[in-house]
C-alpha positions as CSV (number, residue, x, y, z in Angstrom):
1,X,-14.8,-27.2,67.4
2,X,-16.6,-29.0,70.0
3,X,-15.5,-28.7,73.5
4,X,-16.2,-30.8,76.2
5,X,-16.1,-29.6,79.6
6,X,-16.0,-30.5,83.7
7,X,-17.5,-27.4,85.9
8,X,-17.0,-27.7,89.8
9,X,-19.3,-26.3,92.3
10,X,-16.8,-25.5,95.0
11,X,-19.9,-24.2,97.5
12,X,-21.8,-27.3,96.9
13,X,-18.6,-29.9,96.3
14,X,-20.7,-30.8,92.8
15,X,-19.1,-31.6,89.4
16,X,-20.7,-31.3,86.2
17,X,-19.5,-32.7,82.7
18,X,-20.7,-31.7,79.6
19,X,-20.2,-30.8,75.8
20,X,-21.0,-27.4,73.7
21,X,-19.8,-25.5,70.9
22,X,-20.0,-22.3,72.7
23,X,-18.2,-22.8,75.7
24,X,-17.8,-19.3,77.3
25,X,-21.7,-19.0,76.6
26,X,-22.4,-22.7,78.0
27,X,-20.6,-21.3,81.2
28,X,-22.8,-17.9,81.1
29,X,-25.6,-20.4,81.3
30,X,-24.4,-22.2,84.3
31,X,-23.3,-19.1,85.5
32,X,-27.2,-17.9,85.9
33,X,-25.9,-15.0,83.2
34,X,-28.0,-16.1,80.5
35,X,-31.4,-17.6,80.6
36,X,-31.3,-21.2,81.2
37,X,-33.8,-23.9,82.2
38,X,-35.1,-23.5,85.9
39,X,-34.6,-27.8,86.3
40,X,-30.8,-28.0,85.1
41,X,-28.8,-29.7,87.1
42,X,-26.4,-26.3,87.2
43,X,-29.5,-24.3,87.9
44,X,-31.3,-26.9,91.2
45,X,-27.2,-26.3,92.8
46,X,-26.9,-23.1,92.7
47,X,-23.4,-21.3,93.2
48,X,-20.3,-20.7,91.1
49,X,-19.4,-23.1,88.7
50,X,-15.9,-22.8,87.7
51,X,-14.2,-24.3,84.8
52,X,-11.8,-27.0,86.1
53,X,-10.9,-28.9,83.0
54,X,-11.6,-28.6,79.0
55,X,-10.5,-30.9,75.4
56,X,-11.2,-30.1,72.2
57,X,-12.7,-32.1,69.7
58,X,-13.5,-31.5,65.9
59,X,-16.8,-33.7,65.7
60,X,-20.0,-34.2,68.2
61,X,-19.8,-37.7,67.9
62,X,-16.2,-37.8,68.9
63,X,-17.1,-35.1,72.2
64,X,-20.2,-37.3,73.3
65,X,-18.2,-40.4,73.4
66,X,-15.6,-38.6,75.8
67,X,-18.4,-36.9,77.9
68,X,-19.7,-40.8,78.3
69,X,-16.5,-42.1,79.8
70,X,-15.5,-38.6,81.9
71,X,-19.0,-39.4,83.5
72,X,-18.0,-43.2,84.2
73,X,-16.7,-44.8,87.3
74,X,-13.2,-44.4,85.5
75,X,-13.8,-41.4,84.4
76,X,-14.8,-39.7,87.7
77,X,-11.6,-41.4,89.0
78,X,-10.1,-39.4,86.9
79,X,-11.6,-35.9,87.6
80,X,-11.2,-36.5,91.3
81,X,-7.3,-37.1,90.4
82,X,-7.3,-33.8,88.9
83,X,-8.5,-32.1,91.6
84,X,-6.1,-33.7,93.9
């Protein structure tokens, strides 16, 4: 199962979208609980990032093309609804 995933930053008022197998490790990482790379975009806005919003998906290829449109004009449009 592939997940892909939309983390908010309430300290910083940043979102981030992604996609893992792993997702309670991927959220370690942004977390700063596991090592993680020192110029991630998690890691430069430091702060809690809190799961906001998850789906499912049995392939990559099927999870990437989701991540692609959640990080679109349409699909920001739709995160910020969520949050509302």
């Amino acid at each position: 199962m592939i997940y892909v995933y939309v983390l908010r930053n309430q300290s910083r008022r940043k979102i981030y979208v992604g996609h893992t197998s792993d997702l309670d490790k991927r959220l370690a990482r942004h977390n700063g609980d596991l090592p993680s790379k020192a110029t991630s975009f998690t890691a430069k806005n430091d702060g809690f990032w809190r799961l906001i919003y998850k789906e499912e998906y049995g392939d990559r290829r099927s999870a990437r093309r989701r991540e692609k449109q959640l990080k679109s004009a349409q699909g920001r449009k739709f995160i910020h609804n969520l949050l509302s």
